[in-house]
Backbone bond lengths (Angstrom), bond angles and torsions (degrees), N, CA, C in turn:
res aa  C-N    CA-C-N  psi(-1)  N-CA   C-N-CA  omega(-1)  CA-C   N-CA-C  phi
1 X - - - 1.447 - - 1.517 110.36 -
2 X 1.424 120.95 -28.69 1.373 119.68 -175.62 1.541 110.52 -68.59
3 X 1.598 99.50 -42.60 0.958 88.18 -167.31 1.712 121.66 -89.38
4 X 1.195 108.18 24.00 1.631 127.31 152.32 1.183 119.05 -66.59
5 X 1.074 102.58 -50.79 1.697 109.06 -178.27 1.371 114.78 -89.17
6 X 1.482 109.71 -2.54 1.264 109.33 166.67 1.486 130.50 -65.76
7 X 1.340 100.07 -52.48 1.585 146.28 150.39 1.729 107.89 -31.25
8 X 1.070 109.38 -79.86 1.680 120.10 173.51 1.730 102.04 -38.05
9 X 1.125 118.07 -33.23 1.558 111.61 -147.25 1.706 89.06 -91.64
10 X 1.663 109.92 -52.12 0.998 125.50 165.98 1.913 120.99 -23.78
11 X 1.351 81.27 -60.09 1.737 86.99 -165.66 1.714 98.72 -79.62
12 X 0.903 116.45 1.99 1.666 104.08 -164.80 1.772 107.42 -117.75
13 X 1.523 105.34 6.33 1.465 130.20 168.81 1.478 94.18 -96.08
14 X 1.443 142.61 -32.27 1.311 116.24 -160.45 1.300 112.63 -84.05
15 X 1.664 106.31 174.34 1.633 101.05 172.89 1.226 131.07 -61.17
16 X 1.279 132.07 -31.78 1.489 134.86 166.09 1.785 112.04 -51.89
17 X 0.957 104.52 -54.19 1.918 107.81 176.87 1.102 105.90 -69.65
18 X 1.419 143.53 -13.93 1.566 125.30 168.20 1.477 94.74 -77.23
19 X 1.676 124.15 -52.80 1.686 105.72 -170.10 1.587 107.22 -60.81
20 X 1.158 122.11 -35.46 1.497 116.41 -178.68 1.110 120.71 -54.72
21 X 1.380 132.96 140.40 1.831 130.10 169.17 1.617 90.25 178.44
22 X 1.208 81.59 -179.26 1.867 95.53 171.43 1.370 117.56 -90.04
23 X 1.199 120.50 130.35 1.673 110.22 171.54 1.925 93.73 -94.18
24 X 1.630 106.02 136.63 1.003 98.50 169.40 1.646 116.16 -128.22
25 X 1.068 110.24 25.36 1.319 144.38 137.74 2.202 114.17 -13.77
26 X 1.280 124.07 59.68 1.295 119.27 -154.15 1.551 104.89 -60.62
27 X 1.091 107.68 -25.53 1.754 102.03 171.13 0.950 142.27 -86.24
28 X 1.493 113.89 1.95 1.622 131.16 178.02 1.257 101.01 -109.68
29 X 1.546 127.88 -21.93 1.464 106.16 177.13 1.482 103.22 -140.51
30 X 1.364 130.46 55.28 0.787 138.76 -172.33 1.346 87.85 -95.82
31 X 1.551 130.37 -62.19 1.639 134.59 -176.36 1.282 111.68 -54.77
32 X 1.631 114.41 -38.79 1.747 94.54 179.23 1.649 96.88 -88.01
33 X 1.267 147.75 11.28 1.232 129.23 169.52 1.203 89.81 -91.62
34 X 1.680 143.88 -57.42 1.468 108.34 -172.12 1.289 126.00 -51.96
35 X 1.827 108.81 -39.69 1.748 115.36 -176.55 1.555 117.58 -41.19
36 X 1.577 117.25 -53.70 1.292 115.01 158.56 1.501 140.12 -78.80
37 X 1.442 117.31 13.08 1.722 128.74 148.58 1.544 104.82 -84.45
38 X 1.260 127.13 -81.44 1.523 119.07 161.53 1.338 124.61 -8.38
39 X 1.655 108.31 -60.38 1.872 106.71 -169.91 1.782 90.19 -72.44
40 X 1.237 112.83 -43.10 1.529 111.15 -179.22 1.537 111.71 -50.46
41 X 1.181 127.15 -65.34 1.423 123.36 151.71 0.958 121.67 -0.18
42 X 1.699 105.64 -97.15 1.467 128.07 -165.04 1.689 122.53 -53.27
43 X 1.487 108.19 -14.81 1.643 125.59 -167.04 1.634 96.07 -107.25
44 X 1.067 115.77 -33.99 1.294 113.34 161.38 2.061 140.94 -70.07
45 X 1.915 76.10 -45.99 1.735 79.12 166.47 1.138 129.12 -63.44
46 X 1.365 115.95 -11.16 2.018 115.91 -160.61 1.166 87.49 -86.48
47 X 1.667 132.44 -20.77 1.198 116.69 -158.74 1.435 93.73 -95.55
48 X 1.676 135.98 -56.78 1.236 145.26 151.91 1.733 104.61 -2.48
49 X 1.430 108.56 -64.02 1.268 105.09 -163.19 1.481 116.94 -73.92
50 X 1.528 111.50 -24.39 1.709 128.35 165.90 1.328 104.72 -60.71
51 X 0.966 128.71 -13.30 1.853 123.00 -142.06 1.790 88.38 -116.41
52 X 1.553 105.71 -41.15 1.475 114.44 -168.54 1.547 102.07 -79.83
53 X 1.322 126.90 -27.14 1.314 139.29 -137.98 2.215 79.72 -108.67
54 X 1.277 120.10 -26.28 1.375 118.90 -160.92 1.870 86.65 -93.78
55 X 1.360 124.16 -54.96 1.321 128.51 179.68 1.541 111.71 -41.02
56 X 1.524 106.12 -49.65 1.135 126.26 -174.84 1.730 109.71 -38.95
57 X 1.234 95.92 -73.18 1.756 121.25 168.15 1.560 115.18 -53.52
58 X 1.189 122.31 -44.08 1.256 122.40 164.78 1.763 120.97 -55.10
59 X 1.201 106.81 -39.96 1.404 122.10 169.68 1.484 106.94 -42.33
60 X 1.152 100.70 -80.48 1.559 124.54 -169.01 1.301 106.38 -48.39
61 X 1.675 117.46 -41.94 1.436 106.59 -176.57 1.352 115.66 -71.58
62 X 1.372 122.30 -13.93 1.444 137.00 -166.42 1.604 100.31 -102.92
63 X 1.035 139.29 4.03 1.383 144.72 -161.98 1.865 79.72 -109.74
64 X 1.730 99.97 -71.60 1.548 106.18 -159.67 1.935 98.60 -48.89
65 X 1.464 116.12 -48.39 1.368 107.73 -169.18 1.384 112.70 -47.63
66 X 0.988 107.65 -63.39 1.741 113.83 171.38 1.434 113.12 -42.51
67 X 1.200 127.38 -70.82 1.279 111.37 166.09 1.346 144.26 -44.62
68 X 1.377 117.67 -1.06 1.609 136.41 -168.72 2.072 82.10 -115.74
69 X 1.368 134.30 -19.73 0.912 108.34 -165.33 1.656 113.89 -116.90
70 X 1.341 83.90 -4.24 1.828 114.93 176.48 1.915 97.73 -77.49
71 X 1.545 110.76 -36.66 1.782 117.84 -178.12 1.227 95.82 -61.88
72 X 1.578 118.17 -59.87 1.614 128.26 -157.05 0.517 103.90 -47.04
73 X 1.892 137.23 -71.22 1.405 136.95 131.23 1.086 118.46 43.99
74 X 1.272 110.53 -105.03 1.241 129.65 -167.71 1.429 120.32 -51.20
75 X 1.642 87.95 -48.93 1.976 97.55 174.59 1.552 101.82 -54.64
76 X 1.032 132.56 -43.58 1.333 122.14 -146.58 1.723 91.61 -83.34
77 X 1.432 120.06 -39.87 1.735 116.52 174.35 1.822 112.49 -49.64
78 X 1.609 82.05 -49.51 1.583 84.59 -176.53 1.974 123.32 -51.75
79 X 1.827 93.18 -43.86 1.178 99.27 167.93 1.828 129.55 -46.91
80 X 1.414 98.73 -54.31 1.235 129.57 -153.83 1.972 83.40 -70.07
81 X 0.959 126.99 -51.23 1.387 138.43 -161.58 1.780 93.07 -74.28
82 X 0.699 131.32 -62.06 1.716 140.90 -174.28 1.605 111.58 -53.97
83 X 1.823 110.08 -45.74 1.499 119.08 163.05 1.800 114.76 -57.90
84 X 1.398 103.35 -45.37 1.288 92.26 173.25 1.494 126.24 -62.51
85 X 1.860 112.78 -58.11 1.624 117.17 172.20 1.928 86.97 -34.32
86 X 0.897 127.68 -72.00 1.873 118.01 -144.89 1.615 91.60 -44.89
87 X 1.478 117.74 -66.21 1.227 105.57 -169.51 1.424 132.48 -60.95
88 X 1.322 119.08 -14.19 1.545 127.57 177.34 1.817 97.03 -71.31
89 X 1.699 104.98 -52.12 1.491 105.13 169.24 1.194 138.95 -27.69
90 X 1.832 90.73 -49.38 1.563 110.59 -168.95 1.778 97.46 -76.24
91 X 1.305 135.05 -65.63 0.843 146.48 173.63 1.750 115.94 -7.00
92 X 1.448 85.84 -71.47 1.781 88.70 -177.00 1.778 114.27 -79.96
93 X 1.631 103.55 -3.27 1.240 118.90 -175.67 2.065 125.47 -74.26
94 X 1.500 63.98 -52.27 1.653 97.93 -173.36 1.776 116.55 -65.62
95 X 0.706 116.09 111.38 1.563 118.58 169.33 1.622 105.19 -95.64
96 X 1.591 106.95 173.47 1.350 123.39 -177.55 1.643 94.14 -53.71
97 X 1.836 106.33 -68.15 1.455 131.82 -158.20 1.255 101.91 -50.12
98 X 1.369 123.10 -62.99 2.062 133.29 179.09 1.871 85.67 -54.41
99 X 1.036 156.40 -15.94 1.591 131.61 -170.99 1.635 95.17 -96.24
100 X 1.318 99.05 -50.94 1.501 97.50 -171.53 1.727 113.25 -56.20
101 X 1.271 109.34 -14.56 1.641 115.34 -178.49 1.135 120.42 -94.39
102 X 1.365 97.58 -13.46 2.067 116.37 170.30 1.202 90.04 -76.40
103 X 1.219 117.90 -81.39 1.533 118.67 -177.50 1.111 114.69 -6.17
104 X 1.511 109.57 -84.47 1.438 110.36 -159.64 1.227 128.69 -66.19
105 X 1.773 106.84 -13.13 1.469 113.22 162.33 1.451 105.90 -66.39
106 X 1.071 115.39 -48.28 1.388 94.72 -162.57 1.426 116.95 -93.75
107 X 1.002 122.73 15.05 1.853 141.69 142.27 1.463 93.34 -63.04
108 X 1.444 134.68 -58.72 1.382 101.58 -118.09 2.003 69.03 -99.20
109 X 1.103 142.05 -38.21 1.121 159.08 133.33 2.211 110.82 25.09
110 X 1.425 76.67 -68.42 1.502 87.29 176.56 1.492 104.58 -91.51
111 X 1.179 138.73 -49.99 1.577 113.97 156.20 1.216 129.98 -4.98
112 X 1.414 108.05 -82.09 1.473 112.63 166.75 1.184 133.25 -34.68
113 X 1.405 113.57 -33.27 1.275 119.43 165.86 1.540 127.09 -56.07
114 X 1.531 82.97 -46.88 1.881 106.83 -170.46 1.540 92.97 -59.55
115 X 1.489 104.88 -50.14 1.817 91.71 -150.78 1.864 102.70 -90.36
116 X 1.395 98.05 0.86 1.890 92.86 166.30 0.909 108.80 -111.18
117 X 1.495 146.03 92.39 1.376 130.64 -169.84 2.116 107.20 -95.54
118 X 1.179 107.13 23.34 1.506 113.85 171.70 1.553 92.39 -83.96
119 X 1.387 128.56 -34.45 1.518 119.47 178.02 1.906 113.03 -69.03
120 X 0.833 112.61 -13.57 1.286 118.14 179.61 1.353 119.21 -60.30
């Protein structure tokens, strides 16, 4: 600790620390105290305004993702809900006799296919 204040005492005897002090003088440095709030400002905002201008865009892209995944969503409920109605449909729909007639259409269906292959 002494030798802090050793130091302090030191530096504040030399010639540079006698010219140093504050002028508080409001009319002599009133212009360079604004010049360096202003340049402080102005060197700061471009970055502020890059920074706000990057959030900005980030926002939006994060708005659209969500919203593209909030659709998917939905499609896939909508899907999922529509597959079921068919099968509850089919269910009370479907008899033995109506399956066996699907069937065979669609046996005899792809046959045709097989044995004409100009439809292909």
């Amino acid at each position: 600790m002494c030798k802090v204040v050793n130091l302090i005492n030191a530096i504040g005897k030399s010639p540079i620390a006698l010219e140093f002090g504050l002028n508080l003088d409001l009319f002599e440095t009133n212009l360079i105290n604004l010049g360096i709030v202003i340049g402080t400002l102005l060197y700061f905002g471009v970055y502020a305004d890059q920074d706000s201008k990057r959030l900005e865009e980030s926002k939006n892209i994060t708005i659209r993702l969500e919203e593209q995944r909030a659709i998917e969503q939905i499609r896939e409920q909508i899907s999922k809900l529509a597959l079921e109605k068919t099968l509850a449909i089919l269910k009370t729909r479907l008899t033995s006799q109506l399956q066996t007639q699907m069937m065979n259409y669609n046996i005899n269906f792809f046959l045709k296919d097989f044995k004409d292959p100009a439809n292909r």
